[in-house]
Every structure is written in C-alpha cells, then in structure tokens.
C-alpha positions as CSV (number, residue, x, y, z in Angstrom):
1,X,6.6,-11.7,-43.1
2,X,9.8,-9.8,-43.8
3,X,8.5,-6.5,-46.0
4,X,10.7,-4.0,-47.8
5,X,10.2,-0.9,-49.6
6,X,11.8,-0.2,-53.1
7,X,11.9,2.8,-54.7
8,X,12.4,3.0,-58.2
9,X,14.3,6.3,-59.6
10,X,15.2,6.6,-63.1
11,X,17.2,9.8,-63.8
12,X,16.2,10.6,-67.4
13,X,12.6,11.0,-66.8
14,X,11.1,12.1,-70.4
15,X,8.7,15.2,-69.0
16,X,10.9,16.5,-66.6
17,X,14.5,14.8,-66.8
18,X,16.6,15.1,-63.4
19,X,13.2,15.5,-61.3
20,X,14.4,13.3,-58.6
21,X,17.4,14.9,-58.4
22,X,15.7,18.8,-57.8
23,X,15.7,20.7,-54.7
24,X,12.6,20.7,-52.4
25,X,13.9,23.0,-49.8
26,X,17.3,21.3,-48.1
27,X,17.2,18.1,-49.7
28,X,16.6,16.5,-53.0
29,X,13.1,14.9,-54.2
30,X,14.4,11.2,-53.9
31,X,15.6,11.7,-51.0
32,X,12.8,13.0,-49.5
33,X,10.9,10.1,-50.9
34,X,13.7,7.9,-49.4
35,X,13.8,9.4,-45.7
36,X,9.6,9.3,-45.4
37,X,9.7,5.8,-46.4
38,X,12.2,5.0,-43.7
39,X,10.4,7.2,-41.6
40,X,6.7,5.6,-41.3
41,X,9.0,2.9,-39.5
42,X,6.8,0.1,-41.7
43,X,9.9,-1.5,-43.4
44,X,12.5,-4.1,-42.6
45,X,14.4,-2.4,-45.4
46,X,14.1,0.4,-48.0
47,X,16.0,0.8,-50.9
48,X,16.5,3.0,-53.8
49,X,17.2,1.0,-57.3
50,X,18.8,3.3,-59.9
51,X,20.2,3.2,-63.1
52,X,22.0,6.5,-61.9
53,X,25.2,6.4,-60.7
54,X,23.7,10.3,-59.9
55,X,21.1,9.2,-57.7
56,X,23.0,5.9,-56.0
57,X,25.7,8.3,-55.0
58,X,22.6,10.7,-53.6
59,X,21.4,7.9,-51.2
60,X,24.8,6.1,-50.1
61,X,26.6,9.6,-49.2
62,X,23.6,10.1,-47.1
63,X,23.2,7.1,-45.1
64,X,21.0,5.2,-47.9
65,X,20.7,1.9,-49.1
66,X,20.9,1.9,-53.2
67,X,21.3,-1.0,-55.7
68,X,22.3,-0.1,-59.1
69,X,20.4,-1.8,-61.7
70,X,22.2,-4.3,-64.1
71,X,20.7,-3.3,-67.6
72,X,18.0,-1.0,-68.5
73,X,13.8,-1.7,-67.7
74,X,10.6,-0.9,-69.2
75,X,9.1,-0.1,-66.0
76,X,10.1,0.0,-62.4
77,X,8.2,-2.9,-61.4
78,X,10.9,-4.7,-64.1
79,X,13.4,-2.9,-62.0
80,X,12.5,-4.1,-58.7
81,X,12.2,-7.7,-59.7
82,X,15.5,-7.9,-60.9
83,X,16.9,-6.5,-57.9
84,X,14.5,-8.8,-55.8
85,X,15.6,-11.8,-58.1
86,X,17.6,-13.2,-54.8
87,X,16.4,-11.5,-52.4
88,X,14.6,-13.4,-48.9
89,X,11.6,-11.2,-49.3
90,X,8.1,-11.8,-48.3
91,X,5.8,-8.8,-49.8
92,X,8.0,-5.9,-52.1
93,X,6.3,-2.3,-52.2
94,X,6.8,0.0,-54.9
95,X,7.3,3.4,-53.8
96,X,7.4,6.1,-56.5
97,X,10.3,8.0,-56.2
98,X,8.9,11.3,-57.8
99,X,5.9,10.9,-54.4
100,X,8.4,13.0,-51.7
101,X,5.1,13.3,-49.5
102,X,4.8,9.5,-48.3
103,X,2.9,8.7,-45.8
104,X,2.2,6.0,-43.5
105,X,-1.1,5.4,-43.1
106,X,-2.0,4.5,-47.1
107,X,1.2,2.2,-46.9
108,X,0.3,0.4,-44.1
109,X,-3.2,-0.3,-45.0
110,X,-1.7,-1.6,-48.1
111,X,0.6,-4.0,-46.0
112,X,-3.1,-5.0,-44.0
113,X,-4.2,-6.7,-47.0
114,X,-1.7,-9.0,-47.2
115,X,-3.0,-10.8,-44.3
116,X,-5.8,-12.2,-46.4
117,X,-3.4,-15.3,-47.8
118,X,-5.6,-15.1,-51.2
119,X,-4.0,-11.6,-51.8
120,X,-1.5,-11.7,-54.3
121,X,-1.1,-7.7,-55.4
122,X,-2.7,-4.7,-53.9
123,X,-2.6,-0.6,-54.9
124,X,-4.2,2.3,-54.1
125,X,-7.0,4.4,-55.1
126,X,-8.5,7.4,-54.1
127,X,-11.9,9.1,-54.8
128,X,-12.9,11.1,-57.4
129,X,-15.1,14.3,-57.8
130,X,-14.0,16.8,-60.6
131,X,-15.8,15.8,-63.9
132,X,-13.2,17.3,-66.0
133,X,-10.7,14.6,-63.7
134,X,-13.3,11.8,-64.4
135,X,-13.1,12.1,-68.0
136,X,-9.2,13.1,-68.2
137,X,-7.3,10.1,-69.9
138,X,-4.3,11.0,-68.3
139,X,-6.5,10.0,-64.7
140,X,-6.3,5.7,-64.8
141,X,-9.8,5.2,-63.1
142,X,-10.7,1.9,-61.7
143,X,-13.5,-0.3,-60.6
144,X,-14.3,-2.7,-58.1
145,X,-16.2,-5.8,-57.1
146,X,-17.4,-6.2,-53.7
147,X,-14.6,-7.0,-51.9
148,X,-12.6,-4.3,-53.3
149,X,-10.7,-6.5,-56.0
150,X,-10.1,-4.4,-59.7
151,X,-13.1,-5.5,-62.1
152,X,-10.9,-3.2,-65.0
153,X,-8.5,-0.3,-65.1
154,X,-9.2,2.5,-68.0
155,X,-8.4,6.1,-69.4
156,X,-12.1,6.0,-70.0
157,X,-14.8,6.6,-67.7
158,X,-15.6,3.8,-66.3
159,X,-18.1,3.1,-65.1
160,X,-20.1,5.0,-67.8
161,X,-23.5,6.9,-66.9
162,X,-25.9,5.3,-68.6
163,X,-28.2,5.8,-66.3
164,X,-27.4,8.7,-64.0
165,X,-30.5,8.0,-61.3
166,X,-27.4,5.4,-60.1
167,X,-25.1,6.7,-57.5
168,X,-21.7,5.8,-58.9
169,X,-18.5,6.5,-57.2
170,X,-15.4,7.2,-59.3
171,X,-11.6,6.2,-58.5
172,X,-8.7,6.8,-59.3
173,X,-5.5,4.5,-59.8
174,X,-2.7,6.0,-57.7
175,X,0.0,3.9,-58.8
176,X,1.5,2.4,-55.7
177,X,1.6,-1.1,-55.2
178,X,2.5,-4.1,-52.7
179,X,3.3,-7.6,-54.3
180,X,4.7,-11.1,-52.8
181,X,7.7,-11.6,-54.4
182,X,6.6,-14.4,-56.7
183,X,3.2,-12.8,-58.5
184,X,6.1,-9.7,-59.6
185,X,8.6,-12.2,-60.8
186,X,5.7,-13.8,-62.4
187,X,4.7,-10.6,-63.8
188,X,7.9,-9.3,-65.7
189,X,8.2,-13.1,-67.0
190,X,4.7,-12.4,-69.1
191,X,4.6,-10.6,-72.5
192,X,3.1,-7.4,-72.2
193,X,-1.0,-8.2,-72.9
194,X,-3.4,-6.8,-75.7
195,X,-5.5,-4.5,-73.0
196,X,-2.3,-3.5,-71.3
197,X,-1.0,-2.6,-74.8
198,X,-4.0,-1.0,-75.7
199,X,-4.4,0.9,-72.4
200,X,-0.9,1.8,-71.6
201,X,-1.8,0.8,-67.7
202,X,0.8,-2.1,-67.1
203,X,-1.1,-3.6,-63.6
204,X,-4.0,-4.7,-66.8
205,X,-1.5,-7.7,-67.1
206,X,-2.0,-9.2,-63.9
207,X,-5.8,-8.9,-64.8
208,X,-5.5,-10.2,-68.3
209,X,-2.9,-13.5,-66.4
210,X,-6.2,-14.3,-64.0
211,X,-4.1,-12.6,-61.1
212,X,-6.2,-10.3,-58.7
213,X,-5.8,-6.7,-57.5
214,X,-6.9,-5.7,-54.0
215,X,-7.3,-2.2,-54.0
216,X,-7.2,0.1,-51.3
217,X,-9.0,3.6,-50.6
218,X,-7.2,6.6,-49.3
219,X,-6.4,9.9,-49.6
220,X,-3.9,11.6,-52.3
221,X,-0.6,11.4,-51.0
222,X,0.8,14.7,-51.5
223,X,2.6,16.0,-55.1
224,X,3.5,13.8,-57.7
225,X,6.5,15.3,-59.4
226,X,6.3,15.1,-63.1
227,X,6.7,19.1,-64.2
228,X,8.9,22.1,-63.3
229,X,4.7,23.2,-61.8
230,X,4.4,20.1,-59.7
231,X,8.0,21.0,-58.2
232,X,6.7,24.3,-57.4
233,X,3.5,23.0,-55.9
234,X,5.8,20.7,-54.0
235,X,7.6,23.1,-52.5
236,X,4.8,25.1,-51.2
237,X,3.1,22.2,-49.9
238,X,6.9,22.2,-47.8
C-alpha cells in the first residue's frame, strides 16, 4: 500500500494566528511538524497543504514538499482530499501541523490497522485521569465497542457514572487520523450531519454515514500549539 502523510497548515489560525509559523528554538513549528513526520521514516511521501503562500515558501526553501490549496476549506480533512483528488494513494494520514512533537510509534500503530481490510478510518486516543479533564467540553472523549471501533464521540462525559461500583475508563479524541483515499473523498462529498452539527466533532459524520472508526490507544504526543502558553510549553519540552 503506498501511504503518505499530509499535513494541513492554515496560517490564520483564529486563537493564535501565525502559530505555525513561530519559533520553537531554530526552526519554525510547521516545520518541525514537517521534519518529524519525515523522520519516523513511515511515509512514501509527506506533504504540507497550505493556503499560505507564507508557509509553502517555509517548506520548499527548506527541502519540503508543499501544495498550495486551490480555494478555501472548512476543515483540513476538506483540504487534504482536494489535494488527494488525483493522487495514486492507498491510505492518507492527517498530521496536525500545530503537533511539532510527532512521533512514530502512535503513527505507525495507526498504519497497523489498516491491515484489517474492513478498516476504513482510524484515530487516536489516549487515556484519561483528571476529573476536571473528564468533564472539560473542550476534551472530545470517546467510547468504544469491543474491538476498539467508536460507539460515539462527545464534549460530555461519556460514558456517564451512573453507577460508579463500574470501572469505566475514559478517552480522549486526539485528533489524528488515517483514511483510504475513498472513505475521505466520500466524507467531504456528505453534508455536514445533525450530531456533527450539534457536537462540533466533524469525524461524528463518518458515524452518522454507517462508516466505522478504529481507534487506537497511545500516549499524548507532545504540545499541541493553540496559545502563546502552549508555545512556551513547547519550547521547554525542546
């Protein structure tokens, strides 16, 4: 299966505009994002799509492959497909481009999965402790059947304590996801659905279209850059 990476990097974020174009030590956050994606060696390709001439220049000056997208998107999984559109591509990962800390290991258990032919999309997820996290809206918390396909995604607790002599384990939605090429055309061909409208989580769509998502445990991976405080973080995590 031929696999490639795309990265997703809009420059006028609305909490933090220009993120991916900050300092982190000697380079810039996307680029960071861009060389540790390379790096875990898991990719036939990887490529930053933009609708930044900013952040296209970033990547080809520095040995990069960029594509600049050809009208605006919603979302970056709209972004990717239309740079996919005609593309030979076997399975498409969505790298956050504000996630400089990639790492392998979550990425290529998330490739694993794709060995199961009835896998169509898979993302992570990672445990979760902190009550104040578990009923944090802004924390997308998931639950699972047995073999580890999403039952519901939700800002709520789910699933609720009813009865707390149950041992319940908690996830979190880390929003990194593998597809084969068709179920994301397919996806960004569908209207947006009621629970996905309702939610604000756009992977409820596959749900609500009768499409599966495998989901994979691991740990965090690293700082997600949405503030000046999560750049600061970043840079002590450096």
């Amino acid at each position: 299966m031929k696999k490639i990476a795309m990265i997703p990097a809009r420059y006028a974020a609305t909490r933090f505009p220009a993120k991916l174009m900050q300092l982190l030590k000697d380079k810039t956050v996307i680029r960071h994002t861009y060389d540790n994606t390379v790096a875990t060696g898991l990719f036939d390709e990887v490529v930053v799509v933009t609708d930044s001439d900013i952040i296209y220049q970033e990547i080809i000056q520095h040995g990069g492959k960029a594509i600049m997208s050809k009208k605006p998107h919603e979302s970056g999984s709209d972004r990717i497909a239309e740079a996919i559109q005609d593309l030979e591509v076997d399975i498409v990962v969505n790298v956050q481009g504000d996630e400089p800390f990639v790492q392998k290991e979550p990425l290529e258990k998330l490739l694993a999965c794709f060995e199961d032919k009835e896998v169509q999309v898979a993302s992570l997820m990672q445990v979760l402790t902190d009550k104040e996290l578990i009923a944090d809206p802004n924390y997308v918390k998931v639950a699972v059947d047995k073999k580890m396909n999403a039952l519901f995604f939700s800002r709520s607790v789910i699933p609720y304590p009813r009865d707390q002599q149950w041992p319940t384990t908690y996830y979190e939605h880390i929003g990194v996801y593998a597809f084969r090429k068709k179920a994301l055309i397919d996806f960004t061909n569908w209207p947006m659905s009621p629970l996905e409208g309702t939610e604000k989580i756009e992977c409820l769509r596959y749900l609500e279209n009768g499409i599966p998502l495998r989901m994979v445990v691991t740990e965090y991976m690293g700082v997600e850059i949405d503030t000046p405080e999560d750049l600061a973080k970043a840079a002590a995590l450096l």
